[in-house]
N, C-alpha and C positions, 0 to 999 in steps of 0.2 A: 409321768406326763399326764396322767388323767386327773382331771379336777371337774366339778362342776362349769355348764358350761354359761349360767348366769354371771360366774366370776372371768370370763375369760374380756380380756382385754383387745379388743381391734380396733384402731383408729387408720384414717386416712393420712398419709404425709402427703401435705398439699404441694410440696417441689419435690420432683421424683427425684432419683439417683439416676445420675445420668449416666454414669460412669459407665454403671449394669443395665442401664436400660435397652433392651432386648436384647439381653445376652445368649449366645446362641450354646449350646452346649457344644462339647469335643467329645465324640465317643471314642472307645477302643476297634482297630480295624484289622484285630489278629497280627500274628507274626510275634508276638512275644518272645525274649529271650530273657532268663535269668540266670545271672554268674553267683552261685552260693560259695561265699566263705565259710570255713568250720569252725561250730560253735560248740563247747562243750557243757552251754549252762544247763542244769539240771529243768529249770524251769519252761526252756523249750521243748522238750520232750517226755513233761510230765503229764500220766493222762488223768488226773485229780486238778490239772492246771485250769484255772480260773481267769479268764481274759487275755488282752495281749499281753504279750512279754516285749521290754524294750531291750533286746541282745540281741543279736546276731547279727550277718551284714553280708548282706545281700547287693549287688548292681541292675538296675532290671533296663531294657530298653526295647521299646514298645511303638508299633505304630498306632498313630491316632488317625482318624477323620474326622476333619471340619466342613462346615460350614459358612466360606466368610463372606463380609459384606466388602464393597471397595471402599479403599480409603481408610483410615482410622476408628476401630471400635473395640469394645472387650470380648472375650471370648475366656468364657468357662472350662479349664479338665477337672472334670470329676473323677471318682473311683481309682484313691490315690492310696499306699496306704497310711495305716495311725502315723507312723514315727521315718521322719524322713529329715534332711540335711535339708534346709529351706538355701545354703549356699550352693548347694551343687548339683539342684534341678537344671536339666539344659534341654531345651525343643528348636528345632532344627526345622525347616523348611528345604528337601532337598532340592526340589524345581524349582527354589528362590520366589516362590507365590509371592511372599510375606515374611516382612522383618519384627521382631519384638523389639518393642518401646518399653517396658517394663512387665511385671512381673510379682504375685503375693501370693503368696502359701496361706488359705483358709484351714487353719486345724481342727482335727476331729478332737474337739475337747468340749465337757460338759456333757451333762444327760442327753443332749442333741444330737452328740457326738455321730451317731447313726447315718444320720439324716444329713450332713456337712457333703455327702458323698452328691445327695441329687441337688447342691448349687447348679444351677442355670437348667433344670428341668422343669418343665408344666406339675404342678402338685395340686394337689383339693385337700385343703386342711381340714378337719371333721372336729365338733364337737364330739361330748360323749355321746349322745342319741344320735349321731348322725348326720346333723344339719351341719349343713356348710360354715366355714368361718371363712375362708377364701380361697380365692383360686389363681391360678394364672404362674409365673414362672420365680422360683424359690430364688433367692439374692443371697439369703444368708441362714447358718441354719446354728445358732450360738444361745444366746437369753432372750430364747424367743425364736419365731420365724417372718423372717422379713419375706413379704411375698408380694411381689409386683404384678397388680390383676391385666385383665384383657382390654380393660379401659383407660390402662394407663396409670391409674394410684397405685398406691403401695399402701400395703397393710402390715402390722407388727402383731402377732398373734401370741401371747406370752402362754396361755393354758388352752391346751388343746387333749383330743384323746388319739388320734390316731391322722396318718398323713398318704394319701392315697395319689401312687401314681402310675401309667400308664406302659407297658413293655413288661417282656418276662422277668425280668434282672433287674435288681435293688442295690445301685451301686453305694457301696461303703468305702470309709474312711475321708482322708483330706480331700481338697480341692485347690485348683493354683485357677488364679486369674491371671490372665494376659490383655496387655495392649496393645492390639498387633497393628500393622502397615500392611493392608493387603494391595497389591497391583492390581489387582478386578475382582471384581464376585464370582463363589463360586465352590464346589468343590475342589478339596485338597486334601494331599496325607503331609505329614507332620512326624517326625520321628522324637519321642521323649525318654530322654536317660535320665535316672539317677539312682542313687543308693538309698539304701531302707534296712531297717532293723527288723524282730519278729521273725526271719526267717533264717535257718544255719541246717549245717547237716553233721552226721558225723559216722564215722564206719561201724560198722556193726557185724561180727563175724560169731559162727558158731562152730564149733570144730565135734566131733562125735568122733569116741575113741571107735577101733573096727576090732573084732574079736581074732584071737590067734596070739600068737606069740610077737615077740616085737614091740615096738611101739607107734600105731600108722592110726590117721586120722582123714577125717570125710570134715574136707575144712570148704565151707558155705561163705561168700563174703556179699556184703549189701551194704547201701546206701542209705541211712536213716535220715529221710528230710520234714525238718518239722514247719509249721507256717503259724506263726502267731503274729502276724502283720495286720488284722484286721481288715484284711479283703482276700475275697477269693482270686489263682489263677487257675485260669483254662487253658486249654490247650497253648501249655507252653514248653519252649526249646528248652533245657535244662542244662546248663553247664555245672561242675562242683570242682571247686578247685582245693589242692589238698597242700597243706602247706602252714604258714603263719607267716603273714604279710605286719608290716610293723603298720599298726593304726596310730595315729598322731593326736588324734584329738581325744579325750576323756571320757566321753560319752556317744554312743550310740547311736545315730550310725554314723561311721565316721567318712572321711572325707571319700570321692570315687575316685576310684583309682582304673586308669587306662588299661584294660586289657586286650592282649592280640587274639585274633580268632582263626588261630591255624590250626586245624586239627588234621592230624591224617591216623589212619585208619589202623593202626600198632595193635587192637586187641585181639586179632583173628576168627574173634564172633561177631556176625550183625547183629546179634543181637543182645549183646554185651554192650558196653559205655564204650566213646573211641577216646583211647588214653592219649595224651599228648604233654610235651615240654612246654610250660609257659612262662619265661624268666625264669627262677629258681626254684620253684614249684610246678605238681603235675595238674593237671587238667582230666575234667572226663566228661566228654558231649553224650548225653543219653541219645540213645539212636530213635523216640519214639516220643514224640509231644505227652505231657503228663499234665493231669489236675492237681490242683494241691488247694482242698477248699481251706479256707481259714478255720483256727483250730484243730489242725490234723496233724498227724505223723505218719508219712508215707514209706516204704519202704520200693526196692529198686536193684533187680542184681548189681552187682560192680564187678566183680570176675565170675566166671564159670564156674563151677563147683567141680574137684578135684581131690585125689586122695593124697595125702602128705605124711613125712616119717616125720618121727617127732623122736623126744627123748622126754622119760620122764624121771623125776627125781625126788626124794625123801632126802629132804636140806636141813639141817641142823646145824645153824648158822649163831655164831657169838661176836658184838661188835660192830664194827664197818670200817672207812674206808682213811678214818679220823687219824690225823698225823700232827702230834705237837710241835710246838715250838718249841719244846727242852726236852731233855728224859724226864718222863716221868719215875719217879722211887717210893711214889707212897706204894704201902703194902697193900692197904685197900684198892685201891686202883683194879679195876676189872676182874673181879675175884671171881664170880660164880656168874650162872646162864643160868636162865629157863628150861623149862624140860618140853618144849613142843616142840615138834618135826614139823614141816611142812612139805606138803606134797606141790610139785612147781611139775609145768608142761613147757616143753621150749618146740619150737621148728624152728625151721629155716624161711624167710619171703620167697616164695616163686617168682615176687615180682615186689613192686613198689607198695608196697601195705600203708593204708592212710590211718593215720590215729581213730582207734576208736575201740571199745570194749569187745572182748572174746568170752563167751559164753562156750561152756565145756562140757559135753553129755556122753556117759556111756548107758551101754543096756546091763538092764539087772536078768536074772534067771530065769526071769519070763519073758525075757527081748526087747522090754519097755523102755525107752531112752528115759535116764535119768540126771538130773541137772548134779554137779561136783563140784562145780565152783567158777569164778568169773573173773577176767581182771584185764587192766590196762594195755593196749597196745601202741605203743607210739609209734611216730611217723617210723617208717623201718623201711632200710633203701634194697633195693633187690639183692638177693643172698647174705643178706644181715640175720643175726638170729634176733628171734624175741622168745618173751619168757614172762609167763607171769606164774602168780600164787594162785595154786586151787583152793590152800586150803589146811587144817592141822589134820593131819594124819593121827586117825580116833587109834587105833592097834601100836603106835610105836611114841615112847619116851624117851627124854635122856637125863642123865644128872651127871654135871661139871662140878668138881672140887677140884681143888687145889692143894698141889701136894708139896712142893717145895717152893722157896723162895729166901735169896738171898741174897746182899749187895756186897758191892767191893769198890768203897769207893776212893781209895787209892788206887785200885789196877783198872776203875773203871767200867766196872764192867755190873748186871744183874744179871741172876740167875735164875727159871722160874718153869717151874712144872706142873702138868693139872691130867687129871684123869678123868675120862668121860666115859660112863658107864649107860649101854645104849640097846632099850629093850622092846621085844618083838610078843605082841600077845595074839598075833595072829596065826592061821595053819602053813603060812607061804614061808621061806626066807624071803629076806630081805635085804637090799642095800644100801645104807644109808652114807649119804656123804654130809660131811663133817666140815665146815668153812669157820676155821677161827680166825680175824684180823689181830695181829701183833701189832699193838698202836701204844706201848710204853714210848716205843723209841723209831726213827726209822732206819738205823744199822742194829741189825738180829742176825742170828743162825740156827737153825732147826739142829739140837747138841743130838738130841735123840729121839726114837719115836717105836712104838710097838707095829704099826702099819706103817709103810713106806705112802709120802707123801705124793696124793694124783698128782697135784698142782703147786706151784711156788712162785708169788709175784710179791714185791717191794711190799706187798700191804695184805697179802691174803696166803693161808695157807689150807690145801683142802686135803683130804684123808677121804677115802671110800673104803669104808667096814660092812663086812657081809655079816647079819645079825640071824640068827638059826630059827627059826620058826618056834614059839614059844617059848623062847629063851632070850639070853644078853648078851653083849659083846663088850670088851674095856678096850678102848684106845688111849695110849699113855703118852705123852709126850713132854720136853723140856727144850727150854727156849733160852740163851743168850744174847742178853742187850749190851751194847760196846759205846763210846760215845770220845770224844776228844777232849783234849785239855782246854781246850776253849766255847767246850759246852757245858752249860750250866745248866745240871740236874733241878728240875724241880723235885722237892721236898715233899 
C-alpha cells in the first residue's frame, strides 16, 4: 500500500453518497456465543499456516450496539469475519426499536481487505511522510478508500501509506450494511446470527502408558480449537458440538442451521465442558468465556483426566474384510503377506469420545515420556471400544508361505494351507495374534490348525501364538472353500 505520495490520487465527488452519508457505526456489546462444528482440515490446525483458511463452520450470535437516527437511514456492522454466507446473515431487534429494509455484505477482499473492518468509522488516511490525505468517516475500503470528510465531500484515495484511527481495537474482516426503520433515536442492542468458516475444532487426547504389569493408561482429553476467520474473539461463550451434521451447500460456510440451547450440567466437574443431547449429536458449553485471537489454535479440557485399562496387541494381519461375488480358483490369489507386526492400543469410552487423534507416550529408563505412536479416533459412543495403530513393532517378524492347494471342481470344493513362521528378537516373550481374512469364497471351514483358533467370524479368522524371546513360533493352518451348483467359480 505504500507508494509515493506525489502519485496518490484524491479528488472530491461533488454528489455525496447518500445512502452512507453519516453512517453511524454498530459496535460489539459483549455476550458473544459460538456453536463450533468439527473440522478435520489439516490447514486449520497447521502452525506453518499462512492466512485464513475457508473450512470449518462455525454459528456465532453476538450482541451489537447501535446508534440510531429516527426514521430511515444506513447503519454500518463492522468486525465481521473473511468468509461468511451473505444468505444467512440475520439481525434482530429484540425491543422491536427497528425493522430492516435491506441489507449488503461488504467483503474483505483485495490488499484492503484489512481495513473493510472500520467501514463507517472516523479514519485519517496518511501519506507516506505523514501528511494527511483525508479524513472523516471510511464508506468503503476496496480499490481505493472511499472517505466522506467532515465537510460533507467525499474523497477516493487509491495510494496511500498507512490509515490511522481512533480506540484500542482495529476491527477486521467484512462489513454488512443495513437500512434500517428506526421508531426514535437513540440507543439500542441488536442481536446478529450467522455462520462463518475459518473456525472448527476437533478432539485431541494423549493417553501415557502407567508402569507395572497389565495394561492401564493416564488418558488426558482436550478440545483443539483453531480460528482462521480473520477476526479476533474475546470473551466468548463457547459451545463445540460433536458429531457430523449433513452440509448442503458445496462450499464453505454452509447454510445455519437452528440449534437448541439446553444444556444441563451431566459432566460432574465445574470445571470441565457441560455435555449435553442436541438432536443426534452431543454438545459441550465450556464453563468459562475463552479468547480465540485470529490465527491461533487453542487448546481446552473436555473430560478430566482419568486412568483407564487398555489392551495391547502385536497384530499380524493378512487381507481384510473383501467378499466376492464368485469363488475365486486362481492359484495366485492371495498367496503370500508381508512380514510387519503392528503394535495397536485398544480401550474402552468411559464416555462419549468425539473424533479426534490419540497421541501415545510411555516412559523410557529414565522416566522421560516418550512419544510410540499416534492415530485416529472416531466418533466412539460410551462403552464402544476404539483402537488405533502405534505402529511396526522394530523386535518382531513374520513370513507367510503357502503350503498346499488344491481344487475339486466337480465335488466343489478348494482346498488351501499356508504356514506362518513368527519371530521374536527381543529379551521378553511375546504374543502375537495372527488375523487372516478367508476372502476366496464366503462358505469355508478352518480343516485344521496347529493353535486353536481365538476368533471365528464369516470374514476373519484370528490365532493368538506365544513367540519365546529370541526365538520363533510356526502357526499352520488349512482351509476349505465349498460353493453351489449354481455358483460360478471364477477362474
Amino acid at each position: 500500500m505504500t507508494a509515493p505520495s506525489r502519485t496518490a490520487l484524491a479528488f472530491a465527488i461533488a454528489a455525496c453518497v447518500v445512502s452512507l452519508a453519516g453512517v453511524p457505526p454498530a459496535y460489539a456489546a459483549g455476550g458473544t456465543e459460538l456453536t463450533l462444528y468439527r473440522s478435520d482440515n489439516a490447514a486449520l490446525y497447521a502452525s506453518n499456516g499462512d492466512g485464513n483458511v475457508d473450512d470449518g463452520y462455525a454459528v456465532v450470535r453476538e450482541q451489537r450496539a447501535l446508534d440510531l437516527a429516527a426514521g430511515i437511514h444506513d447503519v454500518v456492522l463492522g468486525d465481521l469475519p473473511i468468509f461468511l454466507d451473505p444468505e444467512a446473515l440475520a439481525l434482530g431487534f429484540p425491543n422491536g426499536d427497528a425493522k430492516i429494509i435491506s441489507q449488503r455484505l461488504l467483503l474483505a477482499q483485495g490488499q484492503n481487505a484489512a481495513l473493510t473492518g472500520l467501514v463507517g468509522h472516523t479514519v485519517d488516511v496518511l501519506g507516506d511522510s505523514g501528511q494527511p490525505l483525508a479524513s472523516g468517516t471510511l464508506l468503503r475500503a476496496g480499490d481505493g478508500l472511499l472517505v466522506r470528510g467532515r465537510d460533507g465531500n467525499t474523497t477516493l484515495v487509491r495510494n496511500f501509506a498507512a490509515v490511522h484511527t481512533t480506540g484500542g481495537d482495529f476491527p477486521t474482516g467484512s462489513s454488512l450494511s443495513l437500512r434500517v426503520d428506526a421508531v426514535h433515536a437513540g440507543h439500542t442492542s441488536a442481536v446478529l446470527s450467522y455462520p462463518t468458516s475459518g473456525l472448527g475444532w476437533r478432539a485431541a487426547y494423549v493417553a501415557t502408558l502407567q508402569p507395572g504389569t497389565g495394561c492401564h493408561i493416564q488418558f488426558e482429553s482436550r478440545a483443539s480449537i483453531a480460528n482462521r476467520s480473520g477476526r479476533d474473539w474475546h470473551d466468548t461463550q463457547l459451545t463445540l458440538i460433536a458429531g457430523e451434521p449433513n452440509m448442503a451447500k458445496a462450499s464453505a460456510p454452509r447454510p445455519m442451521m437452528a440449534t437448541a440451547r439446553s444444556f444441563s450440567a451431566k459432566a460432574g466437574n465445574a470445571d470441565m465442558p457441560q455435555q449435553d443431547s442436541i438432536g443426534d449429536y452431543r454438545s459441550y458449553a465450556l464453563p468459562a468465556l475463552v479468547d480465540l485471537p485470529d490465527g491461533s489454535v487453542s487448546q481446552v479440557p473436555l473430560y478430566a483426566t482419568r486412568t483407564l485399562d487398555c489392551e495391547r496387541t502385536a497384530l499380524y494381519e493378512n487381507g481384510n474384510s473383501f467378499q466376492p461375488q464368485q469363488p475365486i480358483l486362481s492359484r495366485d490369489f492371495n498367496q503370500e503377506g508381508g512380514s510387519a507386526i503392528v503394535s495397536t492400543l485398544k480401550l474402552q469410552a468411559f464416555d462419549s469420545l468425539p473424533a479426534g487423534y490419540l497421541r501415545v507416550l510411555t516412559a523410557d529408563k529414565n522416566g522421560t515420556p516418550q512419544f510410540i505412536g499416534e492415530g485416529r479416533i472416531n466418533d466412539t459412543p460410551k462403552g464402544s471400544d476404539a483402537t488405533i495403530t502405534l505402529g511396526t513393532a522394530f523386535d518382531l517378524r513374520a513370513e507367510r508361505t503357502r503350503t498346499a492347494f488344491s481344487t475339486d471342481q466337480a465335488g466343489r470344493t478348494l482346498d488351501e494351507a499356508f504356514r506362518i513362521i513368527l519371530s521374536n528378537a527381543s529379551d521378553s516373550a511375546r504374543t502375537v495374534t495372527v488375523r487372516e481374512h478367508p476372502s476366496r469364497w464366503r462358505q469355508w471351514v478352518l480343516v485344521s490348525s496347529s493353535n486353536k483358533a481365538s476368533q471365528q467370524t464369516p470374514d476373519t479368522l484370528e490365532f493368538r501364538v506365544e513367540v519365546p524371546a529370541n526365538g520363533k513360533a510356526t502357526l499352520n493352518y488349512a482351509l476349505r472353500y465349498s460353493w453351489t451348483a449354481n455358483e460360478t467359480p471364477q477362474p
